[in-house]
VEXDREN-2710 file (C-alpha; in Angstrom, 1 decimal):
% VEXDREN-2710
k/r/px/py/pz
1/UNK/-21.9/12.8/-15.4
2/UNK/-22.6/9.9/-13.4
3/UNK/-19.8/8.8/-10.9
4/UNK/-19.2/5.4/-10.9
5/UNK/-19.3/3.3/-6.9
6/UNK/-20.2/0.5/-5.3
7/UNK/-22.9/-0.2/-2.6
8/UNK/-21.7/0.7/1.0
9/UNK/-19.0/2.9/2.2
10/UNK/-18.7/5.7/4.3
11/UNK/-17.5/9.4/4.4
12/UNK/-14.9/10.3/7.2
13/UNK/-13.5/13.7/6.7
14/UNK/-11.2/13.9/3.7
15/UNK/-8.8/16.2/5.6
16/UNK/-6.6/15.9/2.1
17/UNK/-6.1/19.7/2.4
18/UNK/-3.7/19.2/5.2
19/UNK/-1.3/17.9/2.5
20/UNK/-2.7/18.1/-0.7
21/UNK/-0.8/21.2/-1.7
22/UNK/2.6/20.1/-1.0
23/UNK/4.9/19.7/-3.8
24/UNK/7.0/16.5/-3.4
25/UNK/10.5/16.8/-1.7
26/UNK/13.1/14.0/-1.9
27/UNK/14.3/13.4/1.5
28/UNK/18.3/13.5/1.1
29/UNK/19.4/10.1/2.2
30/UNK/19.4/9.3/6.1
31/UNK/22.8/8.0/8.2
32/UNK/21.5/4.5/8.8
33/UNK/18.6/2.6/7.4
34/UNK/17.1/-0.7/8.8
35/UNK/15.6/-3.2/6.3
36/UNK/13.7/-5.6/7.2
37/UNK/13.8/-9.0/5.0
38/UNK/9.8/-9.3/5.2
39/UNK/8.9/-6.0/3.3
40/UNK/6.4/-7.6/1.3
41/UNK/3.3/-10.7/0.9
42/UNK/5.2/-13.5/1.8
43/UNK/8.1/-15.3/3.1
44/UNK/10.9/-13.2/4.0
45/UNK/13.5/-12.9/1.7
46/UNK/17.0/-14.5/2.8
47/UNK/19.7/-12.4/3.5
48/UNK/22.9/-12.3/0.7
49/UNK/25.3/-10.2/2.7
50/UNK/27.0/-10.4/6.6
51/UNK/28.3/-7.8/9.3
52/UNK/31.1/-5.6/7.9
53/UNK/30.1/-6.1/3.9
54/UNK/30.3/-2.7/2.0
55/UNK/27.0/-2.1/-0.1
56/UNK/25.8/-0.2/-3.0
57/UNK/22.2/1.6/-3.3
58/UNK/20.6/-0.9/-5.4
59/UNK/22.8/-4.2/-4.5
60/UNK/20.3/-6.7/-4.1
61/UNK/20.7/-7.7/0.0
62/UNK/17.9/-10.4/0.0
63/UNK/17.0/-12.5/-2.0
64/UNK/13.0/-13.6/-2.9
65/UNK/12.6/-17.3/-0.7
66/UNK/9.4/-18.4/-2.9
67/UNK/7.3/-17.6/-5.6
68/UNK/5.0/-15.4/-3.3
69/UNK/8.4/-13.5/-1.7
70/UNK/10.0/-10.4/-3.0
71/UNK/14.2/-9.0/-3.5
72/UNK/15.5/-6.7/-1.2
73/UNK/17.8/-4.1/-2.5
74/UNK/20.0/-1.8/-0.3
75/UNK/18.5/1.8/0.2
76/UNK/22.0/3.5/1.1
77/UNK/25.5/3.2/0.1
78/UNK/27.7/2.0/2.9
79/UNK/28.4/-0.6/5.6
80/UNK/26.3/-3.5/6.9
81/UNK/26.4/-3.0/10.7
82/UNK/24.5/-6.0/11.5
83/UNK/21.1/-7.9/11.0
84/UNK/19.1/-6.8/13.7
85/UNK/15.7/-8.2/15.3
86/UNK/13.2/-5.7/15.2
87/UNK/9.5/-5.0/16.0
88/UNK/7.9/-5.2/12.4
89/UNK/4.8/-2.8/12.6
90/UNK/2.5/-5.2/10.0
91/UNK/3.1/-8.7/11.7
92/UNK/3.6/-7.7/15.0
93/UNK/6.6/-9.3/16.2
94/UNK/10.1/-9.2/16.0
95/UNK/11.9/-9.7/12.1
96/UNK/15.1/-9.9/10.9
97/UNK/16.5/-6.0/9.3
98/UNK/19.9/-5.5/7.6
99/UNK/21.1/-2.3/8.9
100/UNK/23.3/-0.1/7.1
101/UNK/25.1/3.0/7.6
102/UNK/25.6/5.3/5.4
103/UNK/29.2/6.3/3.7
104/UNK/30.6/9.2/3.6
105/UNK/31.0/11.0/0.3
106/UNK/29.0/10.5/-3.1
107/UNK/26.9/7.2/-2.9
108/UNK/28.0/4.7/-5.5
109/UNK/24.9/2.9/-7.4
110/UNK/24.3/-1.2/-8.6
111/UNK/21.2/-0.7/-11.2
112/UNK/19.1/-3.5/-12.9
113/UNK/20.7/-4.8/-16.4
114/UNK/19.7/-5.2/-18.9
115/UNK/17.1/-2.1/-19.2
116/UNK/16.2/0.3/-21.3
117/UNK/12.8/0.6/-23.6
118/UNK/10.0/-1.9/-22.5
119/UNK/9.5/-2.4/-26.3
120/UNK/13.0/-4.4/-26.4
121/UNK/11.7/-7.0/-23.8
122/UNK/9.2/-10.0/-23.9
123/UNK/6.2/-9.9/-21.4
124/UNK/7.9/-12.5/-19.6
125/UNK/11.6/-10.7/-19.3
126/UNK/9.4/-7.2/-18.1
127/UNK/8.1/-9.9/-15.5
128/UNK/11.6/-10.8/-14.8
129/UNK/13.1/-7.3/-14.4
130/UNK/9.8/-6.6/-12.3
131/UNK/10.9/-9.6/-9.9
132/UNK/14.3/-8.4/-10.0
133/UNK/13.7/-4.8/-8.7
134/UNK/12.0/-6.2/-5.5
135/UNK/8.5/-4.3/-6.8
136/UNK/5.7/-4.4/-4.5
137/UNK/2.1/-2.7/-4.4
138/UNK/3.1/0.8/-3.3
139/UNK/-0.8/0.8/-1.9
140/UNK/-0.2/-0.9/1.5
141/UNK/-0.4/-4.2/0.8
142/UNK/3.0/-4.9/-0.6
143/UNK/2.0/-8.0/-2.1
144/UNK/4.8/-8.9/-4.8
145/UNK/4.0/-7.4/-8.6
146/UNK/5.5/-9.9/-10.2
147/UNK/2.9/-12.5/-9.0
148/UNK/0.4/-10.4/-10.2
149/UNK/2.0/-10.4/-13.7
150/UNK/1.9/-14.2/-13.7
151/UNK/-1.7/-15.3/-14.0
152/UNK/-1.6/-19.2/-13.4
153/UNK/-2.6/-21.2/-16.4
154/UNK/-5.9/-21.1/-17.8
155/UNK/-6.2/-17.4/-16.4
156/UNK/-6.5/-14.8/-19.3
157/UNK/-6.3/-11.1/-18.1
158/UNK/-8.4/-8.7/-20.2
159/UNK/-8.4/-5.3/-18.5
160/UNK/-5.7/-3.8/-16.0
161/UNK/-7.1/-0.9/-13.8
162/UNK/-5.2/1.4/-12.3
163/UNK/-5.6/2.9/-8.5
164/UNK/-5.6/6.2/-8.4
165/UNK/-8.4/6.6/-6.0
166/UNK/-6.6/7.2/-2.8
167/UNK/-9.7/7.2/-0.9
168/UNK/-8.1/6.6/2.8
169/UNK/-8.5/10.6/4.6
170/UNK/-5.5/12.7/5.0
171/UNK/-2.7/10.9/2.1
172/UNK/-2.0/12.7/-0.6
173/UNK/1.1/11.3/-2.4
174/UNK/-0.8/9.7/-5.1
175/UNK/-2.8/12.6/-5.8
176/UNK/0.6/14.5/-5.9
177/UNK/2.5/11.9/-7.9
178/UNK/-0.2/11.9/-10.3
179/UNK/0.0/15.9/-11.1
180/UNK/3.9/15.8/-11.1
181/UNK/4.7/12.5/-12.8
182/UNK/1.9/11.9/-14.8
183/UNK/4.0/10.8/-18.4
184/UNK/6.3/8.2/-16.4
185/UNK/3.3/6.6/-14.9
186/UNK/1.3/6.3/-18.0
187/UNK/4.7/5.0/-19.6
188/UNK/5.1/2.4/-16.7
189/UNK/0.8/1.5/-17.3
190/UNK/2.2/0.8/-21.0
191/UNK/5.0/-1.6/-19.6
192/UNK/2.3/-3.4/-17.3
193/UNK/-0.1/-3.7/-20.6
194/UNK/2.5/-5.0/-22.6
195/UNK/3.8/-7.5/-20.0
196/UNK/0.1/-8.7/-19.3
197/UNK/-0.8/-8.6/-23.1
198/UNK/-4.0/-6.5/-22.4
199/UNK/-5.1/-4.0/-25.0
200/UNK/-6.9/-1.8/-22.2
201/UNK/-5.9/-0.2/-19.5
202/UNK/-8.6/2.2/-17.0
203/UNK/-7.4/4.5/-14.3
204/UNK/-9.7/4.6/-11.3
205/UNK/-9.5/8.8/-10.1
206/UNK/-12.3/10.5/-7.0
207/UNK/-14.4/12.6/-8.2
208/UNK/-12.3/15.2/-5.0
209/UNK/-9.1/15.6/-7.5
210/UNK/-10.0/17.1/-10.6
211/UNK/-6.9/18.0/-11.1
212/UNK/-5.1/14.7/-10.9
213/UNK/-8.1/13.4/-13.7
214/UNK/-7.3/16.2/-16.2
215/UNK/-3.3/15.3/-15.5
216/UNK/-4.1/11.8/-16.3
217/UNK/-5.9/12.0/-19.6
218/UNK/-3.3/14.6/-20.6
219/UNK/-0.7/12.2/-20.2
220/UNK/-2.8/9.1/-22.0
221/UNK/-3.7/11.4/-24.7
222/UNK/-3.9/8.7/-27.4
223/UNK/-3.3/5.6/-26.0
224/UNK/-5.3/3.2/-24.7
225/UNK/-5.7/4.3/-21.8
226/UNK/-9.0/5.9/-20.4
227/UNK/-9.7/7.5/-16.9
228/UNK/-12.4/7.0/-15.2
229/UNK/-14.2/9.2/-12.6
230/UNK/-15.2/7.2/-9.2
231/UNK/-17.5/8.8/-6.4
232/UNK/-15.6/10.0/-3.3
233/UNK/-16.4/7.3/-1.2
234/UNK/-14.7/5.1/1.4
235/UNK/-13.0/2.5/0.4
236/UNK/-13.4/3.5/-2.9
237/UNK/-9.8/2.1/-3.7
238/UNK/-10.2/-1.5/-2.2
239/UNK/-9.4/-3.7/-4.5
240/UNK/-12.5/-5.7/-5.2
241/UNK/-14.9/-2.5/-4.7
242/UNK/-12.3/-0.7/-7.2
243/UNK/-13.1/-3.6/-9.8
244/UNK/-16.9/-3.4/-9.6
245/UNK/-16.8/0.7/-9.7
246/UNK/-15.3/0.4/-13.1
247/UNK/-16.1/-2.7/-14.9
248/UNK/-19.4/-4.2/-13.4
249/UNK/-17.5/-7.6/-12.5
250/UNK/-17.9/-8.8/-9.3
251/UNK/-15.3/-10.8/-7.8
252/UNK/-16.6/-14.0/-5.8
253/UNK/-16.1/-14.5/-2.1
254/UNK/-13.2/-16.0/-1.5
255/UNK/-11.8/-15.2/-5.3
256/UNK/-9.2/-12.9/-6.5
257/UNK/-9.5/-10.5/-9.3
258/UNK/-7.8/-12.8/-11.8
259/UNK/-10.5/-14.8/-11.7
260/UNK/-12.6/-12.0/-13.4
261/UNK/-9.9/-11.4/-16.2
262/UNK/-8.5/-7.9/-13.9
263/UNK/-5.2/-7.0/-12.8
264/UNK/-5.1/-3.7/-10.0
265/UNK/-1.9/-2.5/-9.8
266/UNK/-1.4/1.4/-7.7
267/UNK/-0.1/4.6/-9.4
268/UNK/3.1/4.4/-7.2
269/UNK/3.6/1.0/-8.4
270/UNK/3.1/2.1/-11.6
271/UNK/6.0/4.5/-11.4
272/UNK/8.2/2.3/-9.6
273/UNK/7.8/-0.3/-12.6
274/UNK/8.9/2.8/-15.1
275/UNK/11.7/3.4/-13.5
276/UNK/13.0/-0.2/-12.9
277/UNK/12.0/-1.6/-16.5
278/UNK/13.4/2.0/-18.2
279/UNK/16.3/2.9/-15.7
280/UNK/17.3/0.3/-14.0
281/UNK/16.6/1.4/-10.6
282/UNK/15.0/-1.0/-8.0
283/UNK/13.1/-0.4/-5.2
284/UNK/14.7/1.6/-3.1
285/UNK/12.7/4.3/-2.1
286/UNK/9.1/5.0/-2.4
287/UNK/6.7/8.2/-2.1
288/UNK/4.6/9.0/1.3
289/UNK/2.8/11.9/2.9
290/UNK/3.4/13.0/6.4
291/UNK/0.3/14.8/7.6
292/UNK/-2.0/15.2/10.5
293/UNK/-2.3/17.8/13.0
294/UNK/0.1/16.2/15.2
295/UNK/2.9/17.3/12.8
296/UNK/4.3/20.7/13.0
297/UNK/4.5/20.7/8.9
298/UNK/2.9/18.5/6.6
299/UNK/5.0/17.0/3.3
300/UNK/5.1/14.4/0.6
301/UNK/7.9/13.2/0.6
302/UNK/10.3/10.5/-1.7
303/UNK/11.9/8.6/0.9
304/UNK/14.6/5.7/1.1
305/UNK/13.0/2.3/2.3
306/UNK/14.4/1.4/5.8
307/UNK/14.4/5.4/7.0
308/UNK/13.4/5.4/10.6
309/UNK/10.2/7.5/11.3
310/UNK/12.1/9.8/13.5
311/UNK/14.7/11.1/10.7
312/UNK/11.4/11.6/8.1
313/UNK/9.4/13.5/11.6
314/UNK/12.6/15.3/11.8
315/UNK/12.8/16.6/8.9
316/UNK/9.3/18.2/8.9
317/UNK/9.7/19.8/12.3
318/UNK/9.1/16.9/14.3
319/UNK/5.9/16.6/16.4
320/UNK/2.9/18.7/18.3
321/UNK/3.0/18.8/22.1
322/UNK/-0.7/17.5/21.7
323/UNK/-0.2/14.1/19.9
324/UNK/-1.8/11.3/20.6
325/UNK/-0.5/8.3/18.3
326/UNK/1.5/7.9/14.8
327/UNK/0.5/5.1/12.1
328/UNK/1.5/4.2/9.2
329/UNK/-1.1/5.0/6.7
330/UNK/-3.8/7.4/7.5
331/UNK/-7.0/7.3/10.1
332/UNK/-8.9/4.5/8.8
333/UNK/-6.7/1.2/7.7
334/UNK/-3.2/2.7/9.3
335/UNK/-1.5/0.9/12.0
336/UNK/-0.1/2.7/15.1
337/UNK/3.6/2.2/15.6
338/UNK/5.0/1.7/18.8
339/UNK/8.2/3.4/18.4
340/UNK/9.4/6.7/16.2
341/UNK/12.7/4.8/15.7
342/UNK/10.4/2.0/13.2
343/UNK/11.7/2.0/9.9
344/UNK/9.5/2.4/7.0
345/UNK/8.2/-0.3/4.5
346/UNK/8.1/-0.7/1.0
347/UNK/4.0/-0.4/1.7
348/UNK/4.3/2.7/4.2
349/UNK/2.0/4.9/2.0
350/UNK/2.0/7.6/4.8
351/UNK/2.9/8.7/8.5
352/UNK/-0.6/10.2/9.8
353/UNK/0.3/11.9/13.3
354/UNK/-3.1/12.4/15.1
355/UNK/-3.9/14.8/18.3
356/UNK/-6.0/13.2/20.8
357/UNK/-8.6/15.6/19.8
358/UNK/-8.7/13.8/16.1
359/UNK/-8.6/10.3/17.3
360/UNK/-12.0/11.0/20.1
361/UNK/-15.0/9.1/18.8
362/UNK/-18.2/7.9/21.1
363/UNK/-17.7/6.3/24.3
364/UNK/-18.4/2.3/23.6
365/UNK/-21.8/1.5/24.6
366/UNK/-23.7/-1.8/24.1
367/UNK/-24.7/-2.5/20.1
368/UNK/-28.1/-1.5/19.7
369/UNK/-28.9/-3.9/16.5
370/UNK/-29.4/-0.8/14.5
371/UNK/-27.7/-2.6/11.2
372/UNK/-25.7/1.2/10.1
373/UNK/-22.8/-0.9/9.9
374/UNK/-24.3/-3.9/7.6
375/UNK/-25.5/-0.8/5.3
376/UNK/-22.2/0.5/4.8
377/UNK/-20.3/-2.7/4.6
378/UNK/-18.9/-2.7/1.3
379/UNK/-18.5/-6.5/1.7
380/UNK/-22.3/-7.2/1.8
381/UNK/-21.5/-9.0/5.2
382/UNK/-22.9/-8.4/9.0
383/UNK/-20.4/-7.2/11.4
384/UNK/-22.4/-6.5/14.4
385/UNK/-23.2/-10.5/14.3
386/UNK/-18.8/-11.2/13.1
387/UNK/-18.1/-9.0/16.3
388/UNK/-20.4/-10.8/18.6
389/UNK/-19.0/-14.1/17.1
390/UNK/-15.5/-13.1/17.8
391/UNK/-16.2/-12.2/21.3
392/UNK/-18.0/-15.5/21.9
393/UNK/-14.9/-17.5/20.2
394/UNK/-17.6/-19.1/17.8
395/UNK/-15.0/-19.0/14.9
396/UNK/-16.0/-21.2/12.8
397/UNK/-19.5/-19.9/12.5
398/UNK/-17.9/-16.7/12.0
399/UNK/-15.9/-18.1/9.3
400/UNK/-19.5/-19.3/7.8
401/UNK/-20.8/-15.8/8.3
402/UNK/-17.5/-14.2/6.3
403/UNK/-14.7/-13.4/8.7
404/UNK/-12.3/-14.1/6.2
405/UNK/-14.0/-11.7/3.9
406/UNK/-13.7/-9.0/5.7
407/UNK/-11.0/-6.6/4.0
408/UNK/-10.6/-4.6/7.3
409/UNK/-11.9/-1.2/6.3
410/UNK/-12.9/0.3/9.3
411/UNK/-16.4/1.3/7.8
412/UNK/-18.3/-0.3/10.4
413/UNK/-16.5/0.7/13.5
414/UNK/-16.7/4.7/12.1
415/UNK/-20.5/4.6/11.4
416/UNK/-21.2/2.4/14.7
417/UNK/-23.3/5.0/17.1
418/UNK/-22.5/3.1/19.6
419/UNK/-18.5/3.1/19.1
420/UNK/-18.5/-0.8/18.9
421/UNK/-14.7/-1.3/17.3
422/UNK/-15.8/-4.3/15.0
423/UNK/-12.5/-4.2/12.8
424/UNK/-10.4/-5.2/16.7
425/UNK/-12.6/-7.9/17.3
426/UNK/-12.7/-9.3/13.8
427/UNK/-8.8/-8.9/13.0
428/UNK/-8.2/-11.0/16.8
429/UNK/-10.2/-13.7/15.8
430/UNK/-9.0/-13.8/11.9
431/UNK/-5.7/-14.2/13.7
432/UNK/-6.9/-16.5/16.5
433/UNK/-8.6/-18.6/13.4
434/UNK/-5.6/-18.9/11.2
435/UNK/-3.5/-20.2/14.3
436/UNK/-5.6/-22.7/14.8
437/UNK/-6.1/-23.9/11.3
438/UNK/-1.8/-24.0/11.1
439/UNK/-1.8/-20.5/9.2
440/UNK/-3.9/-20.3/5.8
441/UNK/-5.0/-18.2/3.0
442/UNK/-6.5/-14.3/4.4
END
């Protein structure tokens, strides 16, 4: 059978056995969480409660400043202790986190009404309750579902395709969610289709988790659901690479998938949308794998939004005498955090802890023209010339060559003989560009 991919990509070691084996555990619920207001795309929500208020898991704390913002619902029971400026890991600066801590004795729950079967609701109250429970994309970027689910006019959605790819090296907690929860993400693909009004839904799965495809078509055994098989390949899972894999469309530069009739939403998501449309439970907590061989034991974890990296490390033995950095995510498109005490996001897919010996690539050297990183570009663009641009502070004839293309895999930089690390270059000047511009569109 021929796998479906796109042109480009690379192959880093997998390194999914690390983790890939490990059943899901939930975390029991840590003694203080710190929430920070931007945990999604978007403004930051506003804070709704003060120093010294009493909380429920569930309450909404924030509230959604914008269209393209999201809720913020408390993660424990307890007491507000503050609203604290903290380092956020994504933005790289300090952001406002309400930080609660937690009550003693059996935590008392706020839930999302009404709920209950999807099939009671309109597409647009599903959209509502979606907005509600603070839903993000579980896949990293955290940019709010609920804006997804509202095409603007004129926009008609066809196809919704499903992420289950997980192509970044080391994570797992797809894969696992995938072969332990398979029915209540299939059921939560059913409450997307209905509130997009698509009559076909495909799951994007690598060809590396046979297990998780057989899962899958078990559980969408008679709907209209189908599965598709995608060659392992980095990034397979990127959004607009995803797309192409599976349908053939291509999605213009500077376009989003809407514009080709798709909506992408991840399997976590996916989940999380069951449970809020069907239970009533917003986001409070989220799925992540803690792997790398700079972790004593490796886990997949569910794990309350806001838990500092130190409690979830903790709990897993804490860390090898021999590491050399921790990110959120894993090797490729993960971001190193400068402290354990950093809590986790709604988009913290993972906490990759790496050894120093895992992290050595090639001393930098001087780029040799030798175009490895144009061939596995998955963006079609040139990023020995973006690089060189960047360094030069040409920026707007780096903008003309695709900067703002770029989706920041990390392909280039890995295949590079020479260890050139396009991606630093071409994030500092995509920054560097938007300041100067006032801010703008990525």
């Amino acid at each position: 059978m021929k796998l479906l991919t796109f042109k480009g990509g690379v192959h880093p070691p997998e390194r999914k056995e690390l983790a890939s084996s490990r059943k899901i555990e939930v975390l029991p619920p840590p003694s203080v969480v710190k929430i920070f207001l931007a945990n999604h795309g978007g403004a930051p929500a506003k804070p709704l409660v003060q120093e010294g208020d009493t909380v429920k898991v569930g309450q909404k704390i924030g509230e959604a400043s914008g269209f393209i913002s999201a809720n913020v619902h408390a993660s424990l029971a307890g007491v507000v202790r503050g609203i604290e400026k903290i380092l956020h890991p994504v933005q790289e600066k300090p952001m406002e986190a309400i930080v609660i801590e937690k009550a003693e004795g059996e935590e008392n729950w706020e839930f999302i009404t009404p709920h209950g079967d999807f099939n009671r609701f309109s597409p647009r109250e599903i959209v509502e309750l979606i907005k509600e429970a603070g839903i993000v994309g579980l896949g990293g970027a955290m940019f709010p579902t609920h804006v997804k689910l509202t095409p603007p006019e004129g926009k008609t959605i066809d196809l919704l395709i499903i992420n289950g790819a997980e192509c970044e090296p080391y994570l797992t907690i797809d894969h696992r969610l995938m072969l332990e929860k398979p029915k209540e993400i299939a059921r939560g693909i059913k409450i997307l289709m209905h509130a997009l009004g698509v009559k076909r839904a495909i799951i994007g799965i690598e060809s590396n988790k046979p297990d998780a495809v057989e899962s899958m078509r078990a559980a969408c055994q008679g709907e209209p659901i189908e599965v598709a098989v995608l060659k392992t390949k980095y990034p397979q899972g990127a959004e607009k690479q995803l797309i192409y894999a599976i349908s053939g469309r291509v999605v213009p530069a500077g376009g989003l998938p809407l514009d080709m009739g798709v909506v992408v939403q991840n399997v976590g998501t996916c989940l999380a949308v069951y449970n809020a449309v069907e239970h009533g439970i917003p986001l409070v907590e989220r799925g992540l794998t803690v792997t790398g061989k700079g972790v004593k034991n490796t886990a997949n974890l569910v794990v309350r939004i806001g838990t500092l990296t130190s409690t979830i490390l903790e709990h897993v033995g804490g860390l090898t005498d021999d590491v050399d950095r921790v990110l959120f995510g894993g090797p490729m498109m993960g971001i190193a955090i400068r402290s354990l005490d950093t809590p986790i996001l709604k988009g913290t897919s993972g906490i990759t802890a790496l050894t120093a010996d895992e992290v050595k690539g090639p001393t930098p050297r001087t780029c040799i023209r030798c175009s490895r990183c144009v061939e596995a570009c998955p963006m079609n663009l040139q990023p020995y010339l973006l690089d060189l641009l960047a360094k030069k502070r040409l920026y707007d004839q780096a903008v003309e060559q695709g900067l703002m293309d770029c989706i920041e895999c990390g392909s280039c930089s890995y295949i590079c003989p020479s260890g050139v690390e396009h991606v630093k270059s071409i994030k500092l000047a995509k920054k560097v560009y938007r300041a100067l511009r006032g801010g703008g569109k990525k």
